[in-house]
C-alpha positions in Angstrom: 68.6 -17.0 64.2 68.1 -17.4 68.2 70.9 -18.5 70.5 71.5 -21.4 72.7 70.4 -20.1 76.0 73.1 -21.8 78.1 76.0 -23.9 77.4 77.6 -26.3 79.5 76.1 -25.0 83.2 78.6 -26.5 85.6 82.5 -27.8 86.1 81.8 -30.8 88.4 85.3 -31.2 88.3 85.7 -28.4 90.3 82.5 -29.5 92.5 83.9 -32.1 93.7 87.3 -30.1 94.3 85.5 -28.9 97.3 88.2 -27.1 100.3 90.7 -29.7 100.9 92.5 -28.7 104.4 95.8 -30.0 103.8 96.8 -30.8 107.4 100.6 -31.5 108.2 102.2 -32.3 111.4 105.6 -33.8 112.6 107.3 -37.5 111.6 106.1 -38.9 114.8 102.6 -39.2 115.3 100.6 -36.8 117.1 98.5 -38.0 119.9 96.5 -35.4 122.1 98.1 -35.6 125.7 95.3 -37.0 128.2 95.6 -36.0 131.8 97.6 -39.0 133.9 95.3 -41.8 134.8 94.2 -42.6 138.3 96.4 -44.5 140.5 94.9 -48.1 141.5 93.2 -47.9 144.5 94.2 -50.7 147.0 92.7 -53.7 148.3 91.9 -53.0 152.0 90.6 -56.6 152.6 90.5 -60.0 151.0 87.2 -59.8 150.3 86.9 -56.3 149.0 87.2 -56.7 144.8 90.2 -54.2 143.5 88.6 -51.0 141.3 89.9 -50.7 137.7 91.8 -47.1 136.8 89.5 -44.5 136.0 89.6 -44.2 132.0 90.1 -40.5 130.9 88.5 -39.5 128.0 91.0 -37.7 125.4 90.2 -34.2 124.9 91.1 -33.4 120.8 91.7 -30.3 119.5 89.2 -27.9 117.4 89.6 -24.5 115.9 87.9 -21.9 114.0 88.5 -20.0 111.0 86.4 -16.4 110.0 85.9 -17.1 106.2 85.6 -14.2 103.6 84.3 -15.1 100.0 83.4 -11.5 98.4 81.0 -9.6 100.7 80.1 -13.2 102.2 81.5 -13.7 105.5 81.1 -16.7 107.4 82.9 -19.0 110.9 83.6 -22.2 110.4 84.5 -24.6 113.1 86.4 -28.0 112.8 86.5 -30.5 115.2 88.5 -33.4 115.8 85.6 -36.2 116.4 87.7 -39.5 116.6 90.5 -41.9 115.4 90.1 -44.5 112.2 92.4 -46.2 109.7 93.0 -45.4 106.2 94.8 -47.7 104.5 96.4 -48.8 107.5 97.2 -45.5 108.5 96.2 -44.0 112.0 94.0 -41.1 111.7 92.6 -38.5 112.7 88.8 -37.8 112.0 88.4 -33.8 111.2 84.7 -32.6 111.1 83.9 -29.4 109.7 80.4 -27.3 110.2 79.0 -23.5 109.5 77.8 -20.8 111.7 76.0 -20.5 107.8 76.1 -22.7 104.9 78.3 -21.0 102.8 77.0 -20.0 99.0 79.7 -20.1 96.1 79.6 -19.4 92.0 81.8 -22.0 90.5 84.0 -20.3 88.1 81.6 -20.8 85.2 78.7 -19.5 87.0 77.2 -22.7 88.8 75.7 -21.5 92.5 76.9 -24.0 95.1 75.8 -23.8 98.4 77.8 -26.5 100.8 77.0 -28.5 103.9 79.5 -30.3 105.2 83.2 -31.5 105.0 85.0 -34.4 106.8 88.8 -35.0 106.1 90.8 -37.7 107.5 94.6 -36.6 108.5 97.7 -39.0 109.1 98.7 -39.1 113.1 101.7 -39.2 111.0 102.3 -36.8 108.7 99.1 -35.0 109.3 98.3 -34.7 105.5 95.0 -35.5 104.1 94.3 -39.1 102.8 90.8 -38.6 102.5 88.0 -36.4 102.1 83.9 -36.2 101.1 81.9 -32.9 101.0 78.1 -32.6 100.0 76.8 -29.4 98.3 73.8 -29.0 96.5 74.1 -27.4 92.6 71.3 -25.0 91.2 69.3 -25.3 94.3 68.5 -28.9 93.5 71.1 -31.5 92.5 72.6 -32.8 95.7 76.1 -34.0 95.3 78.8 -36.2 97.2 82.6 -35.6 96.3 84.8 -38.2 97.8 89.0 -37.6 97.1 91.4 -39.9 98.4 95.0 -38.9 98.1 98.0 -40.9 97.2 101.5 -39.5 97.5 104.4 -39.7 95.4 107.2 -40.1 98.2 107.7 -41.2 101.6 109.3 -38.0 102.7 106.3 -35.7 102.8 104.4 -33.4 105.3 106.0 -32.3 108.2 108.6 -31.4 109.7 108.4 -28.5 107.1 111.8 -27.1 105.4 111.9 -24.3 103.1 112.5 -26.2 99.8 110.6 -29.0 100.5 108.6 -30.6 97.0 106.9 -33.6 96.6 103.2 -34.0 94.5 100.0 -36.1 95.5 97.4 -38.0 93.1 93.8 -36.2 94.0 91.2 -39.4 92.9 87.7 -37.9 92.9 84.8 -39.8 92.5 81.3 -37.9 92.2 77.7 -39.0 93.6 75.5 -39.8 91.6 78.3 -41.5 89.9 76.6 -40.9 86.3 76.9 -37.0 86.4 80.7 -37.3 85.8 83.0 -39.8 85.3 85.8 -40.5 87.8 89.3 -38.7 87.2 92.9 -37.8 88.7 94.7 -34.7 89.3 98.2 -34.7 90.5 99.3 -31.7 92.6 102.5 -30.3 93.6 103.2 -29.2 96.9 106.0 -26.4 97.4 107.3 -24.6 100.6 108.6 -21.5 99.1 109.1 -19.0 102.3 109.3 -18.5 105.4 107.7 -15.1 106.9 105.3 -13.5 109.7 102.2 -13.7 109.1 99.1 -12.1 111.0 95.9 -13.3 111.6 93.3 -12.7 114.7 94.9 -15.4 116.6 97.9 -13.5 116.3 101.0 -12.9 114.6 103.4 -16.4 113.7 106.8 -17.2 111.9 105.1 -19.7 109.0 105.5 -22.0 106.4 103.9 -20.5 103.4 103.4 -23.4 100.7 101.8 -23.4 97.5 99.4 -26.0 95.9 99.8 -26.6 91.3 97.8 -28.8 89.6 100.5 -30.1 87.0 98.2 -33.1 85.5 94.7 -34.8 84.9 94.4 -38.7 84.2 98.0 -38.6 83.7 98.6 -35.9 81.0 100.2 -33.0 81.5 98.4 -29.2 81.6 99.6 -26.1 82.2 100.3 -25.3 85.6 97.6 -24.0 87.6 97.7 -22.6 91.4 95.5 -23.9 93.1 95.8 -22.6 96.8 98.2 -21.2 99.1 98.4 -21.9 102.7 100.9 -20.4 106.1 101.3 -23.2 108.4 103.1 -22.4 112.4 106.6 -23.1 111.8 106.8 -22.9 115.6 104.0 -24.7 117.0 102.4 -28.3 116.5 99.1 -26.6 115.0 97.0 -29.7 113.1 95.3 -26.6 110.9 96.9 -23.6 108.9 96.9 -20.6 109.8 95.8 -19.4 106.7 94.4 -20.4 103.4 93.9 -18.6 99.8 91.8 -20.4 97.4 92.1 -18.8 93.8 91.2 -21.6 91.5 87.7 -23.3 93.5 85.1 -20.5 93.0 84.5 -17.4 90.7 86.5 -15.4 93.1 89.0 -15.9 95.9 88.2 -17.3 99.2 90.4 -16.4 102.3 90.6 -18.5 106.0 92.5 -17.0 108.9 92.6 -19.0 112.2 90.9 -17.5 114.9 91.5 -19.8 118.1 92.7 -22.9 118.3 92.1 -25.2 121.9 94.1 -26.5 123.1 96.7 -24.2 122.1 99.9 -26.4 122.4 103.3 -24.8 123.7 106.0 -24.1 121.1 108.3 -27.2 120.3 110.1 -25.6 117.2 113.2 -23.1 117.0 111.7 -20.5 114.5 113.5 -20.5 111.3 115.2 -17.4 109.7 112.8 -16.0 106.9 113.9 -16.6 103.2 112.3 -17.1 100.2 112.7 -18.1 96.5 114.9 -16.1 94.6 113.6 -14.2 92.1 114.0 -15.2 88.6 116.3 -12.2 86.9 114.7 -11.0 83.7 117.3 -12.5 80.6 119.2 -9.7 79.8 118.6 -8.9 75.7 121.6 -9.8 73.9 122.7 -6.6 71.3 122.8 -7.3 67.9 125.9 -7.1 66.2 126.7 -3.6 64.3 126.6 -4.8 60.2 129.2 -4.4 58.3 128.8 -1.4 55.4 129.6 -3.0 52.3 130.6 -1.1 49.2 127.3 0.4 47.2 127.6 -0.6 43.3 126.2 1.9 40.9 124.1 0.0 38.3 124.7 0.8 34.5 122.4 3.1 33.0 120.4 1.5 30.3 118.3 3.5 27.6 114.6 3.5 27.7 112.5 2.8 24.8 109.8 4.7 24.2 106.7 3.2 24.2 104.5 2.4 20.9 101.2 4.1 21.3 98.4 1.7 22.0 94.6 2.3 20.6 91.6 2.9 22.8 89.4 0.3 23.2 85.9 1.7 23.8 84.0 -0.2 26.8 81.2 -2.3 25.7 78.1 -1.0 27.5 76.1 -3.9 29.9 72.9 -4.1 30.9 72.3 -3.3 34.5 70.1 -5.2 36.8 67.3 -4.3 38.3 67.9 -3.6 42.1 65.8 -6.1 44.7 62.6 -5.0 46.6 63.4 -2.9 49.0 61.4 -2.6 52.3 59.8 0.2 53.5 61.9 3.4 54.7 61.8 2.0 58.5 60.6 -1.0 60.1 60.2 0.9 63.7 56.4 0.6 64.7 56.2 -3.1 62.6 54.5 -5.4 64.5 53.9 -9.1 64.2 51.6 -11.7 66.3 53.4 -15.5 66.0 51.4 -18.5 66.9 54.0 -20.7 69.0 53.8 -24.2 69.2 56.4 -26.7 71.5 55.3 -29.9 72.4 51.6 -29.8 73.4 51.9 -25.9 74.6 51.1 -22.9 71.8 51.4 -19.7 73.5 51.1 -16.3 71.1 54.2 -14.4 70.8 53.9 -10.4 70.1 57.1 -9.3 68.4 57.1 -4.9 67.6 60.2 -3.4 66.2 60.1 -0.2 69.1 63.6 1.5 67.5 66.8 1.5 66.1 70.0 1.4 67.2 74.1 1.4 66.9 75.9 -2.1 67.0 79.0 -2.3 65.8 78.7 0.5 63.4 75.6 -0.5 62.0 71.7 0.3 62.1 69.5 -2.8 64.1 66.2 -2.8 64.5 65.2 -3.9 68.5 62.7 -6.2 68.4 61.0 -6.5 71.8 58.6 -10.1 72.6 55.7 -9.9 74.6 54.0 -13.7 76.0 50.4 -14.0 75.8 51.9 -17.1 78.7 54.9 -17.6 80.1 56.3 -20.5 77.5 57.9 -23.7 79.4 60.7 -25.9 77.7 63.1 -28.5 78.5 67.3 -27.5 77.5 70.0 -29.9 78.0 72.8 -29.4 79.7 75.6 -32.2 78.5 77.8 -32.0 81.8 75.2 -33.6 83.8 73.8 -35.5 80.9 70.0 -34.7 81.6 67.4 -31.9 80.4 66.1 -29.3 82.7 63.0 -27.4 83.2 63.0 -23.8 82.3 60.6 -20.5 81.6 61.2 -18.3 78.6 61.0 -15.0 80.6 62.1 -12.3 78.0 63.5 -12.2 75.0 64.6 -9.4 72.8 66.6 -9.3 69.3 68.5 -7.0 67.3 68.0 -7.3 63.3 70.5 -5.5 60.5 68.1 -2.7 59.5 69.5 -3.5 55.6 70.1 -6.9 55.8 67.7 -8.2 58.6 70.7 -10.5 60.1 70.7 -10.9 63.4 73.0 -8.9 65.4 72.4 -9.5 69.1 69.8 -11.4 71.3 69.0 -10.8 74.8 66.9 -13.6 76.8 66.3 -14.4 79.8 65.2 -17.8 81.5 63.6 -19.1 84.3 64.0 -22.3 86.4 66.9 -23.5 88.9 68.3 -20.1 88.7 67.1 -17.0 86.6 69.8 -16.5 84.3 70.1 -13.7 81.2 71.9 -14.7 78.0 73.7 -11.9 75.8 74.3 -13.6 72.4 76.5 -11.8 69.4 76.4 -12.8 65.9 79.8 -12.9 63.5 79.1 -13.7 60.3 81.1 -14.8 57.0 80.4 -14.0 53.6 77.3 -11.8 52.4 74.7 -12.4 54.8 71.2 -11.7 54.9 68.7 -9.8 52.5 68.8 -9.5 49.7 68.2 -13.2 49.3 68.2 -16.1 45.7 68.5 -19.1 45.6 71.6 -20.8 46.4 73.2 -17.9 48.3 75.3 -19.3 51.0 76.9 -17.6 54.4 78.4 -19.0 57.6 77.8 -16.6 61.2 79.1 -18.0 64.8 77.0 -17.7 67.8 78.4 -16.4 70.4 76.3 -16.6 73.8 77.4 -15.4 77.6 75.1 -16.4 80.1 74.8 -14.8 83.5 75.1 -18.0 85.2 76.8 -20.9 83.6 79.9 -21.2 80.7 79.8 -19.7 77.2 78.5 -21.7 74.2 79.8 -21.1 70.8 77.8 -22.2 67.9 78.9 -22.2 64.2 76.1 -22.2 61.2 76.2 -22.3 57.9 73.5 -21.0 55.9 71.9 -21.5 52.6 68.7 -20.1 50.6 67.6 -23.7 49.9 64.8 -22.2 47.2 61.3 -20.5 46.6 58.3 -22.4 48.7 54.5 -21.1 49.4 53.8 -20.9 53.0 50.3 -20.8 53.8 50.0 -19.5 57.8 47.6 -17.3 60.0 48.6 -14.1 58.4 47.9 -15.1 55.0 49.9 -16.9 51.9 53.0 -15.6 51.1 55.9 -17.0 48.3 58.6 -17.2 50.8 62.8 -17.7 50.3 63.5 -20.8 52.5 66.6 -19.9 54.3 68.3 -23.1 56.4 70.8 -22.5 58.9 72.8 -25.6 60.2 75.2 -26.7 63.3 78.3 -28.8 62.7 76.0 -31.6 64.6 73.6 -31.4 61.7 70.9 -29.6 64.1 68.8 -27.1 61.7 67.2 -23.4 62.1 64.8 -22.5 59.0 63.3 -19.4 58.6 61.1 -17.8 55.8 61.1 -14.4 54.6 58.5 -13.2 52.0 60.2 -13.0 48.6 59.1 -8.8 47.5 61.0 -8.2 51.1 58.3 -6.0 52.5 57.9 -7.7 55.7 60.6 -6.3 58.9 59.9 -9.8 60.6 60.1 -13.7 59.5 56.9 -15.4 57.7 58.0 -18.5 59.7 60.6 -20.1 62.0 61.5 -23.8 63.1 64.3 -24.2 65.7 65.3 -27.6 66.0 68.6 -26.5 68.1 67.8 -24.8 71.5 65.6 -27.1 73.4 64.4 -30.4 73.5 61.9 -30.7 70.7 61.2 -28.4 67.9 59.9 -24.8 68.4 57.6 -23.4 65.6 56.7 -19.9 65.0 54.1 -18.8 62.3 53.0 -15.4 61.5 49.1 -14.8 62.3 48.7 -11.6 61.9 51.6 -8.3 60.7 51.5 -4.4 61.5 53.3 -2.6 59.0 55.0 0.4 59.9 53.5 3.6 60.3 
């Protein structure tokens, strides 16, 4: 009865949601101002050729931002590196680089470390119609996220107003293009305040407006908030001042501005702070005082008395004879297993070294020992391939009266080291003592370190009496089959007198790639 060892490892939707710096400007387009050209020099002679004006290169604006993600801190710098068209839109080009690549946990656990950004901002309107990011996931899947953005309204962007609404269509496509299909999110964009804010490059009268996901491919979810970001209510700035991202990672991440050149001059009257209002509490209306109503007295009516009855004597039955029981403790047990997966058998040492208190009840712990570290292959569905891992520890937790499972705790090797706690809830009477045709159900609930939780149902039933022939001898074993709602199948057999702590025999045909198969070769009862 051995858990999944990670569920679904990675959101790519929120992968390729990489940091989208919405950018906002004025109606008019913004064009950095280049110093005057060069007068025409004049001809002093027929014969001397006229120069052309001296061109003047435009000088575009960068900034930086001081980045804190938990005890992470890192300075990023974005640069303005050109002009291009999108869609028939002027644009700027906005490049973004790292003093260090930053490293993230995606809110299910997934380690992302990033390289790059480049985001392409209206002259117009300055807000972002386009933007690719590359990261690499689990320290070896390279990915490309490109969004382009589509806007509901012509009216949107700057010139900021407190009020101001409108929503965007996020298309994200991921590369490779067969880890996750392509899908939409509309957001809706809200200015609601104006206040001071403070970062190092000092303190500004700003635009503070909100990011909610309201829909995916169309359909409504429940509103989500996605970021939050102060723009310079009194300045031209092409960058926020600052940015709180709540949704992207496993925790917040926080940008303040920290210089900005060329810092432009103010061209804005600072507005007068306000805010939303906030939404009064409904006031509970009282219930209205009842009425008394008159109390009727029933009639008194006579009670017969009642005819005396004769004893009927219990019939005696015959009572069973209790199962085998096991020996006073299992602590000291031990059993050798001969693994086999694929072409690699490894020898699995599995001693009972206590007891102790789970939910109320007795366990044994059952601690493994590998004669080799055992390799396997697991699939993770969200990026539709199998992975490579190392079966690093593994210990279990068995009902010390009914030898159900209780807890597991594994850990695994490969593109990250990650340690699974798994909890058993079961239905019915489950475990020892078993017959034939006794039936349970038990979810499996598992919590990786690194990666989302995976919830398994099973039900379970004694299929019958078979002889099992393996290392440790012959035994007449109860054939117990446990099975997914995908049809996937754990057996296990237990001897039928109960006097083993541990299983004669186990095939797992759910965790990894091809079946797992344990046999007993040699058991250690206990002391």
């Amino acid at each position: 009865m051995s858990e999944k060892i990670i569920g679904i490892i990675i959101v790519l939707a929120l992968l390729a949601g990489l940091p989208l710096m919405t950018a906002c400007g004025n109606d008019k387009e913004k064009t950095p101002t280049p110093p005057p050209p060069t007068s025409p020099t004049k001809t002093v002679a027929p014969t001397t050729p006229t120069p052309s004006p001296t061109a003047t290169a435009v000088t575009y604006p960068s900034w930086t931002y001081d980045v804190t993600y938990q005890d992470e801190k890192t300075v990023w710098t974005v640069k303005i590196t050109g002009e291009e068209q999108i869609d028939g839109q002027n644009c700027y080009v906005a490049a973004t680089s790292f003093d260090v690549n930053p490293f993230r946990y995606a809110p299910n656990g997934t380690p992302i470390k990033m390289f790059d950004v480049t985001q392409w901002l209206s002259k117009k309107t300055m807000d972002v119609l386009k933007n690719i990011s590359n990261t690499e996931a689990l320290g070896m899947i390279k990915l490309k996220a490109t969004q382009t953005l589509t806007y509901s309204q012509a009216d949107h962007g700057q010139p900021f107003a407190f009020g101001d609404t409108y929503s965007y269509d996020l298309f994200v496509h991921l590369e490779p293009s067969t880890l996750a299909p392509d899908y939409t999110d509309t957001i809706r964009v809200e200015v609601v305040a104006v206040e001071d804010v403070t970062v190092p490059l000092g303190t500004f009268r700003a635009y503070k407006v909100e990011y909610t996901k309201t829909a995916t491919n169309g359909a409504a979810v429940e509103p989500q908030l996605l970021r939050t970001e102060w723009w310079a209510a009194e300045y031209d700035l092409l960058a926020p001042l600052k940015y709180v991202e709540v949704a992207q990672w496993d925790n917040p991440e926080t940008r303040v501005l920290t210089s900005y050149s060329p810092m432009p001059a103010k061209s804005h009257a600072a507005p007068q702070p306000t805010a939303k209002p906030v939404e009064p509490s409904p006031t509970p209306t009282p219930s209205p005082t009842p009425t008394p109503t008159a109390t009727v007295e029933p009639t008194p009516t006579a009670t017969a008395e009642p005819s005396p009855t004769a004893t009927v004597e219990p019939t005696p039955t015959e009572t069973s004879t209790p199962p085998p029981v096991a020996a006073a403790s299992c602590v000291g047990a031990k059993g050798v297993y001969s693994v086999t997966y694929d072409t690699e058998t490894t020898e699995w040492t599995v001693t009972v070294t206590g007891e102790e208190a789970i939910d109320g009840k007795t366990a044994y712990k059952c601690e493994t020992a590998f004669s080799a570290v055992p390799a396997r292959k697991t699939w993770y569905a969200a990026l539709s391939m199998w992975f490579d891992i190392t079966v690093l520890e593994e210990t279990t937790y068995r009902d010390a009266s009914t030898k159900a499972l209780l807890k597991k705790t594994s850990k695994t090797g490969g593109p990250a080291n990650v340690t699974t706690q798994t909890s058993y809830t079961y239905t019915g009477d489950a475990g020892a003592p078993l017959s034939t045709g006794k039936t349970w159900s038990y979810t499996e609930n598992s919590v990786p370190s690194m990666g989302a939780p995976m919830v398994n149902d099973f039900t379970v039933e004694v299929a019958g009496k078979e002889t099992v022939t393996v290392g440790a001898g012959t035994f007449e074993c109860y054939k117990v089959v446990q099975t997914t709602s995908a049809g996937k199948k754990k057996t296990e057999w237990w001897d039928v007198e109960g006097n083993l702590c541990l299983p004669v025999k186990m095939v797992d045909e759910v965790m990894f790639e091809k079946a797992e198969v344990r046999e007993l070769t040699s058991y250690t009862p206990a002391p």
